[in-house]
One Martini backbone bead per residue (centre of mass of N, CA, C, O) as a GRO file, in nm:
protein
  271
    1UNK     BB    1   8.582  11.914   7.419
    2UNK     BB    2   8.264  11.734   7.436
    3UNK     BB    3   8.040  11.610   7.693
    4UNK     BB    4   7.697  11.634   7.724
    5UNK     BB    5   7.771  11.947   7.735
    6UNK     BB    6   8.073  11.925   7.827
    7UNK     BB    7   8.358  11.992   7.899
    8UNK     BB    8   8.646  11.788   7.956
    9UNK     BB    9   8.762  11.934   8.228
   10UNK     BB   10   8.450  11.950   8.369
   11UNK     BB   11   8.446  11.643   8.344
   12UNK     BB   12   8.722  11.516   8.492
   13UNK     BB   13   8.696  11.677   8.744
   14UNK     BB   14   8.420  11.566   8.847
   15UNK     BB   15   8.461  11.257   8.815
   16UNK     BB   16   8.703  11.266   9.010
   17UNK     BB   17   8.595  11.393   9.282
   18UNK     BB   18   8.366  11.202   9.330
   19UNK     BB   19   8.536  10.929   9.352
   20UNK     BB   20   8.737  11.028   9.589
   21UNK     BB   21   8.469  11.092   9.779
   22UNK     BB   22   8.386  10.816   9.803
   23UNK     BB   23   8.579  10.662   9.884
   24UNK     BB   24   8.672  10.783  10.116
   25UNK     BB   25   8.431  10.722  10.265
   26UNK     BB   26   8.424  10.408  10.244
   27UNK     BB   27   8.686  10.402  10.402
   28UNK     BB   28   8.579  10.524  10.663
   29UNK     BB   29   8.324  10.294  10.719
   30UNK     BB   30   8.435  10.081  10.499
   31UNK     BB   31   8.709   9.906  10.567
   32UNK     BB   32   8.969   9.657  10.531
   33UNK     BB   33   9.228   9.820  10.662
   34UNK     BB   34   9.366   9.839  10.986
   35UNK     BB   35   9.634  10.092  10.987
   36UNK     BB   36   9.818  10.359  11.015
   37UNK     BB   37   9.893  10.435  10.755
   38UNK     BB   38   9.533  10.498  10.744
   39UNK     BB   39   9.575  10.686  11.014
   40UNK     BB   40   9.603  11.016  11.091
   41UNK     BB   41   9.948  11.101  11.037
   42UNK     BB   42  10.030  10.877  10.839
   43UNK     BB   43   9.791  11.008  10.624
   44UNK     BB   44   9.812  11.299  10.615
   45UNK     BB   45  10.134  11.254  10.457
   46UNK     BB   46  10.028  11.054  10.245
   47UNK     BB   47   9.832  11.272  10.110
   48UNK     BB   48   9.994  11.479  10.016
   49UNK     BB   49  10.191  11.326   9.848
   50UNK     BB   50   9.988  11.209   9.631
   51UNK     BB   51   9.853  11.462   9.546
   52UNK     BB   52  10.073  11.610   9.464
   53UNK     BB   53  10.149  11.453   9.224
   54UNK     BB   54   9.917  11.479   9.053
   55UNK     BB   55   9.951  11.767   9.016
   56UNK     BB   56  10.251  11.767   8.910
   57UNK     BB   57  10.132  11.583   8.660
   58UNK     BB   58   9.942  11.772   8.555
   59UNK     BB   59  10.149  12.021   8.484
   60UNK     BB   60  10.330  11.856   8.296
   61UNK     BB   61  10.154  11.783   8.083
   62UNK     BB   62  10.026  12.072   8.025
   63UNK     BB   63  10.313  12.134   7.870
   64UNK     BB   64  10.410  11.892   7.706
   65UNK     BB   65  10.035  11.809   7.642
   66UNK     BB   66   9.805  12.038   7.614
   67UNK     BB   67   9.616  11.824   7.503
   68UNK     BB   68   9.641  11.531   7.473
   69UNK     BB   69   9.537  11.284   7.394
   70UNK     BB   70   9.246  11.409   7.269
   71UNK     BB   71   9.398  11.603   7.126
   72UNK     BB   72   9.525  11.423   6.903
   73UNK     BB   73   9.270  11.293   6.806
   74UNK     BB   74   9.179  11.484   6.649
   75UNK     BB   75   9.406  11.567   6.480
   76UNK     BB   76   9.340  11.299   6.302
   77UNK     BB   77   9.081  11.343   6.222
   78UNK     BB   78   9.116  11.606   6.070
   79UNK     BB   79   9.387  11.398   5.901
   80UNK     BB   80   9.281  11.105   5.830
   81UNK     BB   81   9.449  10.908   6.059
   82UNK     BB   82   9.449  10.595   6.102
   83UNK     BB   83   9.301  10.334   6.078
   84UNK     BB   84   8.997  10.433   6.128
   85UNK     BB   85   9.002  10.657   5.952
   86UNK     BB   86   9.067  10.533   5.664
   87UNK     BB   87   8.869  10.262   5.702
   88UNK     BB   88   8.561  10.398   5.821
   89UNK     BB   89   8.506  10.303   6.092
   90UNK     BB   90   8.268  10.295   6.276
   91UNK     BB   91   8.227  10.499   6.580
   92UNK     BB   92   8.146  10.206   6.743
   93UNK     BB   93   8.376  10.053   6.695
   94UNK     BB   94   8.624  10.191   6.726
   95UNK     BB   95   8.526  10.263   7.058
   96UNK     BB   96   8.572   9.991   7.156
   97UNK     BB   97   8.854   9.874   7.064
   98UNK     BB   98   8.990  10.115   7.151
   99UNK     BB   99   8.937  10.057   7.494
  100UNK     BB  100   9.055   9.744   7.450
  101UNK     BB  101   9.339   9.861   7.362
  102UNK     BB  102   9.415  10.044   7.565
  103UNK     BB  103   9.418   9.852   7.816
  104UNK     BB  104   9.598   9.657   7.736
  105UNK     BB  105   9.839   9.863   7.680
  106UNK     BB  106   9.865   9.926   7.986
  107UNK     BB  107   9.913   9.645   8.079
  108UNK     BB  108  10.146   9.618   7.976
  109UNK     BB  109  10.333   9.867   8.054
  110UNK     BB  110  10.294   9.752   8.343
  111UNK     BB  111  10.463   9.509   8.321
  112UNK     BB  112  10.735   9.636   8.234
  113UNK     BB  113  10.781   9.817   8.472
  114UNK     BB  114  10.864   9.529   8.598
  115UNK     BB  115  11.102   9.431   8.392
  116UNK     BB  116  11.236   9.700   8.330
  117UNK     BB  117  11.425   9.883   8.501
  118UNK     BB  118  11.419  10.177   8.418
  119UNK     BB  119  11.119  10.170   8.480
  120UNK     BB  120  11.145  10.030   8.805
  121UNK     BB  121  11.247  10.330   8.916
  122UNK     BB  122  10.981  10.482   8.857
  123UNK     BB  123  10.755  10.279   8.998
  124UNK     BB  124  10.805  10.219   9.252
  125UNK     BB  125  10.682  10.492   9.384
  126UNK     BB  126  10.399  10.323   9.345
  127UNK     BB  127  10.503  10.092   9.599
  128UNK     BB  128  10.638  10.284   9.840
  129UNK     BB  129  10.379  10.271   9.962
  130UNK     BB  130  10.240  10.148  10.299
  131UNK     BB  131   9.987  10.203  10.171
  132UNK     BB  132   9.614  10.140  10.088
  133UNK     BB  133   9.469  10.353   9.867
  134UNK     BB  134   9.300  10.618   9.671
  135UNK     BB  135   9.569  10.790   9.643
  136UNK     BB  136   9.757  10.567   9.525
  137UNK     BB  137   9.639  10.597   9.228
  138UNK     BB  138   9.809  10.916   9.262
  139UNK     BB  139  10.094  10.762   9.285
  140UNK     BB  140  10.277  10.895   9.014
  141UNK     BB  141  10.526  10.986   8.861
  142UNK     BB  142  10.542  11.244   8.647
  143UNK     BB  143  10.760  11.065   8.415
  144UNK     BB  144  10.553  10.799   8.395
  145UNK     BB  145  10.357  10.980   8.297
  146UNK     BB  146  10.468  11.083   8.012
  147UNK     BB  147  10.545  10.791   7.940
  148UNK     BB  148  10.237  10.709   7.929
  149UNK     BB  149  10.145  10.945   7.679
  150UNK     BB  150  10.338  10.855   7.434
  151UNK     BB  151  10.235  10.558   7.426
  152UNK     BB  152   9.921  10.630   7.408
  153UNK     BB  153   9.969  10.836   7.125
  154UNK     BB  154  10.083  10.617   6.938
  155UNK     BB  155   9.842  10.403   6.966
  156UNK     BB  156   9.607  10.642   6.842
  157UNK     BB  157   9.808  10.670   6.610
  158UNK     BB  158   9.730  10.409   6.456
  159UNK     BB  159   9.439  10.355   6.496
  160UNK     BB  160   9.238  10.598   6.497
  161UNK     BB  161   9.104  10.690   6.719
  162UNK     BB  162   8.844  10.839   6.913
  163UNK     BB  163   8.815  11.087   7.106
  164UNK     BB  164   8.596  10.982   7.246
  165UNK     BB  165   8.703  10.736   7.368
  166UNK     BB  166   8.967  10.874   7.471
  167UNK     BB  167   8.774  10.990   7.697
  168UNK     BB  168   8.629  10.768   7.833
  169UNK     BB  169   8.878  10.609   7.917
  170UNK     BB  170   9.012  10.781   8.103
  171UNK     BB  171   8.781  10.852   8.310
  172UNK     BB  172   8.785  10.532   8.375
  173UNK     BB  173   9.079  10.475   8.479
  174UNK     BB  174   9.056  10.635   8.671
  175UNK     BB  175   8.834  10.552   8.852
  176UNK     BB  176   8.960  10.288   8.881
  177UNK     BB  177   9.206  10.309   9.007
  178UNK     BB  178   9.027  10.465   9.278
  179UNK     BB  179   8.902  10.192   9.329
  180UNK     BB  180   9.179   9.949   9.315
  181UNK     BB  181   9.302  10.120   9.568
  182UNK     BB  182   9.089  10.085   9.792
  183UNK     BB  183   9.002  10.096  10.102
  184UNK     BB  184   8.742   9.858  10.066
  185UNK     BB  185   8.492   9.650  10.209
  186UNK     BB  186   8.376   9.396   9.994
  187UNK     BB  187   8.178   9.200   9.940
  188UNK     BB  188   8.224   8.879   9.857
  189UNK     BB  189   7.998   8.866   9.615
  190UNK     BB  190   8.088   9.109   9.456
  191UNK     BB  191   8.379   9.026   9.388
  192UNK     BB  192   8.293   8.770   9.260
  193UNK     BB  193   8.098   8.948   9.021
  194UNK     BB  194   8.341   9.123   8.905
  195UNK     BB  195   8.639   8.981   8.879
  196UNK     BB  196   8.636   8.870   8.593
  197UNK     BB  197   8.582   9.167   8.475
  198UNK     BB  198   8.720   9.338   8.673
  199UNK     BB  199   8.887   9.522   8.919
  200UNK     BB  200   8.975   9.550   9.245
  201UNK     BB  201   9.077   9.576   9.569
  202UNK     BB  202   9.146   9.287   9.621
  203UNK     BB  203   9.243   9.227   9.335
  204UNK     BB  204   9.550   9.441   9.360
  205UNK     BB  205   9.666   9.413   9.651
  206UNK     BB  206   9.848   9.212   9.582
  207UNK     BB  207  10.019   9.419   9.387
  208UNK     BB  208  10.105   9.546   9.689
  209UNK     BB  209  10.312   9.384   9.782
  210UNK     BB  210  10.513   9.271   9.923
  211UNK     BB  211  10.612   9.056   9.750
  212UNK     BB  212  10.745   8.962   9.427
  213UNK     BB  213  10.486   8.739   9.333
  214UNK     BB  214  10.273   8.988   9.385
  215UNK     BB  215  10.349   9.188   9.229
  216UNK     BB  216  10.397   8.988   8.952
  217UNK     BB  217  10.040   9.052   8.978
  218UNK     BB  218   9.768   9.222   8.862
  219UNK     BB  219   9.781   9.458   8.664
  220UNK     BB  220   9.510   9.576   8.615
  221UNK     BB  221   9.248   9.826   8.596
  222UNK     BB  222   9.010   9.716   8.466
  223UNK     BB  223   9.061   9.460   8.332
  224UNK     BB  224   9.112   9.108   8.443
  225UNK     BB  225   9.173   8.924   8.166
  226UNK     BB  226   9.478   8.993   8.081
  227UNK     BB  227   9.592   8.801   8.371
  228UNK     BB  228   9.444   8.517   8.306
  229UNK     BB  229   9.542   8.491   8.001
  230UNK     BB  230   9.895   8.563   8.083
  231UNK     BB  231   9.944   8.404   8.379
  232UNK     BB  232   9.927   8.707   8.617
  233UNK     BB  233   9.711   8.551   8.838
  234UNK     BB  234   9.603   8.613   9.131
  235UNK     BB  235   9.367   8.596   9.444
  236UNK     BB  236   9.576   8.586   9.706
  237UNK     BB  237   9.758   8.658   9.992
  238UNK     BB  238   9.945   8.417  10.159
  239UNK     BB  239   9.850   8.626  10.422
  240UNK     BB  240   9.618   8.758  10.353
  241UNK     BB  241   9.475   9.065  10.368
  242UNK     BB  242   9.540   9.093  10.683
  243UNK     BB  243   9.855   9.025  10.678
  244UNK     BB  244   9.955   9.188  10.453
  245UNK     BB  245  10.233   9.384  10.318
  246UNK     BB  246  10.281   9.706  10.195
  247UNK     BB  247  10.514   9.727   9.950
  248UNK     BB  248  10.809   9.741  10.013
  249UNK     BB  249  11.119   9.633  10.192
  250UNK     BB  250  11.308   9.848  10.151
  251UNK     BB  251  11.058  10.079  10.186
  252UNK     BB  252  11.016  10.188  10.502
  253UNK     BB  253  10.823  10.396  10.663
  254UNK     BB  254  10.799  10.746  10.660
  255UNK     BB  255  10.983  10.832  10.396
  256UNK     BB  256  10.746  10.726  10.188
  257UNK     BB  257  10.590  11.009  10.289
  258UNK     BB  258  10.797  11.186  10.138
  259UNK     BB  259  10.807  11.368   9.872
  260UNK     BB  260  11.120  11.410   9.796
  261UNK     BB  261  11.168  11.118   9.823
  262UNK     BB  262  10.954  11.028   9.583
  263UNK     BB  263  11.083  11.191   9.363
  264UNK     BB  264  11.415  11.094   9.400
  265UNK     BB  265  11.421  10.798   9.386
  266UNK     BB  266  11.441  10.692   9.095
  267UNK     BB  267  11.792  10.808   9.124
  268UNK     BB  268  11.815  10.592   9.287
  269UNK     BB  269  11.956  10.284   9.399
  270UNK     BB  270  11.939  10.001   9.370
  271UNK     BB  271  11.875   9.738   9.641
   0.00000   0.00000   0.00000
């Protein structure tokens, strides 16, 4: 498939490689947080662990759903398949609705992996990252990438997505994923004036607070009112944001920066 008259993987790549690129600039200039964890040896480590995961996430994916979402999508389409394709819903109203359903799905999803155990003994290891920065966004264990495809395709699928938006959907999830998890100090004018409308990274950062009522708080990665609308809605962390500690209070140090301790998490017993 193509975007704009690129194909998708060249879509998808230029604008994760271009969004990573500037966060990361923007964190060295104006950061929002002065910490170890996020500067020197303990930076770099951190970063290892984190690309890597994505790495390994995204190969896990191209084996497991060589097409994934957009895939689904499509073939979808081409066997009239699907809410929107049955009752031939316009395709700008479809891709709009698409858009909103998939996000709050997402949100949704997010929400259970903190409820359901079996689910937060595989999200945790990214909470126990204990810095918080753009790669943080890229911190998600193989596994939960892979049942959080198989989510959003059973959803394309009842739905009969199009496959255009749900590649502009994935497109802007990661996009906003690495926006609102840089540490990134925004003026404070501007994130009150969209902070209504998306999430920020000051209403994130509050949900990797190790504080466990401000972790249960805050699920969004694009649109901020599902945790309005659901009363999961935190404002700022109890200890302000110069104060909060990151992370998980049971995974504190080194040990959290290092590739296969993040990888075998999962399987460790819950302390």
């Amino acid at each position: 498939m193509s975007l704009f008259g690129f194909s998708e993987p060249v879509v998808r790549l230029s604008v994760f490689i271009t969004v990573l690129t500037a966060m990361a600039l923007l964190e060295l200039f104006h950061p929002k947080l002065e910490r170890d964890e996020m500067r020197g040896a303990l930076k770099t480590k951190r970063w290892f662990t984190n690309i890597s995961m994505v790495v390994l996430s995204s190969l896990c994916l191209r084996i497991i759903f060589p097409a994934a979402a957009v895939g689904a999508a499509i073939w979808l389409e081409t066997k009239n398949l699907g809410l929107f394709n049955l009752t031939s819903t316009p395709v700008w109203i479809a891709g709009i609705l698409s858009f909103v359903i998939l996000d709050f799905i997402v949100w949704f999803e997010h929400l259970v992996s903190h409820k359901w155990s079996i689910l937060w003994r595989i999200h945790r290891m990214h909470h126990a990252d204990n810095g918080f920065d753009v790669t943080t966004a890229l911190r998600f264990h193989p596994l939960e990438i892979v049942l959080s495809m198989i989510w959003k395709i059973m959803i394309i699928a009842v739905l009969g997505a199009p496959a255009v938006a749900v590649l502009v959907f994935e497109i802007v999830l990661n996009g906003m994923a690495m926006f609102n998890h840089s540490n990134v100090k925004l003026p404070t004018w501007l994130d009150q004036l969209i902070r209504p409308i998306l999430v920020t990274p000051d209403m994130h950062r509050v949900h990797h607070s190790s504080d466990r009522n401000e972790t249960d708080s805050n699920y969004g990665f694009n649109f901020s009112f599902w945790d309005r609308i659901f009363m999961t809605y935190s404002h700022e962390p109890k200890l302000g944001h110069d104060g909060i500690e990151i992370g998980l209070k049971e995974y504190r140090g080194p040990k959290s920066s290092n590739l296969i301790w993040a990888l075998l998490l999962p399987f460790r017993k819950n302390k």
